[in-house]
C-alpha positions as CSV (number, residue, x, y, z in Angstrom):
1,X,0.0,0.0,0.0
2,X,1.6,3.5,-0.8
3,X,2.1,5.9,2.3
4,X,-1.4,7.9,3.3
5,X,-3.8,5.7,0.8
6,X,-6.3,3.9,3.1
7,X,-8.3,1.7,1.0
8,X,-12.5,1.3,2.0
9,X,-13.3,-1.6,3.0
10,X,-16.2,-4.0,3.8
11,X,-15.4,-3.2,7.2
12,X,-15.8,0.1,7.6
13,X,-19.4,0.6,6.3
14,X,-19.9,-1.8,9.4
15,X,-17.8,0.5,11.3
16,X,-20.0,3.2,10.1
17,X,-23.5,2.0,10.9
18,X,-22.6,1.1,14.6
19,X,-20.8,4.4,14.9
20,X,-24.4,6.2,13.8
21,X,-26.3,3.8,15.8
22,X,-28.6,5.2,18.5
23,X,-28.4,3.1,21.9
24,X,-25.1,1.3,20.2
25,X,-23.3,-1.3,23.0
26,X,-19.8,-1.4,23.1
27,X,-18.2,-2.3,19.9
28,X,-15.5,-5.8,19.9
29,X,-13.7,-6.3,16.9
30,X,-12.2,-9.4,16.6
31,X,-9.4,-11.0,13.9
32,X,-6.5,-12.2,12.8
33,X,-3.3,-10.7,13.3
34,X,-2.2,-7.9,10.4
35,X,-5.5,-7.7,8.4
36,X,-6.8,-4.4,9.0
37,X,-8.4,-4.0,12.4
38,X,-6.6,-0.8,13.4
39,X,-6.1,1.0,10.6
40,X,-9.9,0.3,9.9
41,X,-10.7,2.1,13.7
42,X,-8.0,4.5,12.7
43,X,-10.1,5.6,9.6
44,X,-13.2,5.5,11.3
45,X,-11.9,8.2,14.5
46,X,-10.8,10.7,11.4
47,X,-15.1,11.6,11.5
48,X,-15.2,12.0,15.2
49,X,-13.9,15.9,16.9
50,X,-11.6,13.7,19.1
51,X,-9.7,10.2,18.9
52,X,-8.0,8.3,21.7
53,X,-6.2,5.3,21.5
54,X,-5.0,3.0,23.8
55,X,-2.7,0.3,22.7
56,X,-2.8,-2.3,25.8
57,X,0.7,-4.0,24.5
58,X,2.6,-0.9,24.6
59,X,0.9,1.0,27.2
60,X,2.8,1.8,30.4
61,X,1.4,0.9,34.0
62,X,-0.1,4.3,34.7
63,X,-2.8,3.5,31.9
64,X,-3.5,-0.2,32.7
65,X,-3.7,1.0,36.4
66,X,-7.3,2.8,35.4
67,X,-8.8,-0.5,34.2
68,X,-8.2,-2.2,37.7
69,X,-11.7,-2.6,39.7
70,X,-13.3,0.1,41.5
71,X,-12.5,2.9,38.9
72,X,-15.7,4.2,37.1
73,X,-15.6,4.6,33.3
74,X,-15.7,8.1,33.6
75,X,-12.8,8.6,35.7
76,X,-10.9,6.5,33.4
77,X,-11.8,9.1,30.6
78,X,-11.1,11.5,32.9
79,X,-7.7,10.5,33.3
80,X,-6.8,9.2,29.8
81,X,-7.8,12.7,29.0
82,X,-5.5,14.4,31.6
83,X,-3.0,11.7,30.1
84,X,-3.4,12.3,26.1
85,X,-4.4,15.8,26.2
86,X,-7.2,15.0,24.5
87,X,-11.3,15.7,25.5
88,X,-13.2,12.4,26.0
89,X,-16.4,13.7,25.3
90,X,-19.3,11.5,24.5
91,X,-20.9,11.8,20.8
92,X,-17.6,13.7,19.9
93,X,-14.8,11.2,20.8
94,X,-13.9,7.4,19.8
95,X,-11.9,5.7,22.2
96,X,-10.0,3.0,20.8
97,X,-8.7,0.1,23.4
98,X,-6.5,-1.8,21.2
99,X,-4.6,-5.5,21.6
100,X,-7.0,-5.6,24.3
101,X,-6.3,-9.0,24.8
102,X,-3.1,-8.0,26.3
103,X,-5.2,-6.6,29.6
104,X,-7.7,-8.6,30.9
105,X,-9.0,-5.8,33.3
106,X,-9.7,-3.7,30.3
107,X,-11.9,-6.3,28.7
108,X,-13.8,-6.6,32.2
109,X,-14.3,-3.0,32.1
110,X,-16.1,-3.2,28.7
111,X,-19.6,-4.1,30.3
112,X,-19.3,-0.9,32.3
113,X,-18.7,1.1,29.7
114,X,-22.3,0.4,28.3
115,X,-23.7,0.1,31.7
116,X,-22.7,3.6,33.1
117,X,-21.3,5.9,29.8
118,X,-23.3,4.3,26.8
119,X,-23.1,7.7,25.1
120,X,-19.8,7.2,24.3
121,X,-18.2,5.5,21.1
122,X,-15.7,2.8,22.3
123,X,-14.4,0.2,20.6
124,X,-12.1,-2.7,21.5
125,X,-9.9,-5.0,19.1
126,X,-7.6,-7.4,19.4
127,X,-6.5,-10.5,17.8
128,X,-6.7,-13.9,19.4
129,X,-9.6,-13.0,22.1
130,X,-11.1,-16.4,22.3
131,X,-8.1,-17.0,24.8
132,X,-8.4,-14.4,26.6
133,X,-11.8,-14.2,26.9
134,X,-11.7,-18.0,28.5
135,X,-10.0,-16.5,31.4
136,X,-13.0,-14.5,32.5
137,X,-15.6,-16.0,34.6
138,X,-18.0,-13.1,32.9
139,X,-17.6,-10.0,30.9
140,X,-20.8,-9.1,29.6
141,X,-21.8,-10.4,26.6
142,X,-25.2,-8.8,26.2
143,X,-23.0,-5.3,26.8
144,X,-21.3,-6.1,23.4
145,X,-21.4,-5.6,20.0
146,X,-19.5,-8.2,17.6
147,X,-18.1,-7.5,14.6
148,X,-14.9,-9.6,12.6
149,X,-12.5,-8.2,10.7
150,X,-10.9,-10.5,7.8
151,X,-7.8,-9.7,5.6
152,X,-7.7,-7.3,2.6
153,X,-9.7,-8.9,-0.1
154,X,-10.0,-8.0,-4.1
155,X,-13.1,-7.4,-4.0
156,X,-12.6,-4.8,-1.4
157,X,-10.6,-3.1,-4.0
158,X,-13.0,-3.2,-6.9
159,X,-15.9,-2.3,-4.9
160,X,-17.1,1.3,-6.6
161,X,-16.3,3.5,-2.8
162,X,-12.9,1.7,-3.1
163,X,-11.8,3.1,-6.4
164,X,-12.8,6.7,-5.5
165,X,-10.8,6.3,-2.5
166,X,-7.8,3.9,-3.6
167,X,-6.8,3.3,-7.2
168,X,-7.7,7.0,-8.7
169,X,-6.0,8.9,-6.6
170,X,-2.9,7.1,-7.5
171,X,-3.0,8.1,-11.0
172,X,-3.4,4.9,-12.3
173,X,0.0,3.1,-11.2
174,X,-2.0,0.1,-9.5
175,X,-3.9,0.1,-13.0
176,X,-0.5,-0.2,-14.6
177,X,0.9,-2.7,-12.3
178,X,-2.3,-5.4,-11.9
179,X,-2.3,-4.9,-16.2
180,X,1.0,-6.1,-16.2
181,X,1.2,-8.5,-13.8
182,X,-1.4,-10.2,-16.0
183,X,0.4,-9.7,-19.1
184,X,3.5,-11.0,-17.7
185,X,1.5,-14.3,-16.7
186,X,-0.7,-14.8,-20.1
187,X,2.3,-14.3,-21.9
């Protein structure tokens, strides 16, 4: 992929409608490893006034230390906030909790995000979450909202939206290269 393209794809017109979605639960996004998951969030926090991430596998104690029991979810906004120097305001900010499966606490805290701020956009991704989630006696599954993200797929990049956003705006190269690549093999 060239530098600053982001190709549309299946997944964030499902992005979309739960992002516009009136009494919306928290959103889990599940899949593999390396096909798309943050990058898709990424795109999607670029129509919000504010984006937080938090990336649980890189994230120093301080942060993991508001996910611990006892802490409301607005306090942890509070906080990230103070942390990021960024407003956590509900309807105008996505927070992102990425490799979540890397905390187990934050996963808890997922239910209590619907529960007590439901106005606010969260989502949660990782990859491998089935294990995780076995360690967890409960974690509110009704308070959830599934969604799986699957690798890059042609038809992604044929779809009408993805042109407009990928190919076109590269002048053709891709064009050029995909056209060769298939001349090279019929020939």
């Amino acid at each position: 992929m060239v530098s600053g393209t982001y190709f549309f794809r299946n997944i964030d017109r499902e992005l979309l409608a739960w992002s516009k979605t009136e009494n919306r639960r928290v959103l889990l996004l599940r899949g593999a490893r390396q096909v798309g998951k943050s990058s898709a969030v990424r795109h999607l926090g670029k129509s919000f006034k504010h984006y937080v991430e938090v990336n649980f596998e890189d994230a120093d104690e301080q942060v993991k230390a508001l996910f611990r029991p006892g802490i409301s979810p607005q306090e942890i906004c509070m906080k990230l906030s103070a942390l990021t120097l960024t407003p956590i305001v509900a309807g105008e900010t996505l927070l992102f909790l990425d490799e979540i499966q890397a905390h187990i606490p934050a996963i808890s805290k997922l239910r209590f995000f619907y529960e007590q701020y439901p106005e606010l956009h969260v989502v949660a991704a990782g990859s491998l979450l089935e294990f995780a989630l076995e360690e967890l006696p409960s974690f509110g599954v009704g308070a959830l909202a599934r969604c799986f993200s699957t690798r890059f797929r042609s038809a992604n990049f044929w779809s009408p939206r993805a042109k407009s956003f990928g190919w076109m705006k590269l002048n053709g190269q891709i064009l050029k290269i995909l056209f060769l690549r298939r001349f090279i093999v019929s020939w």
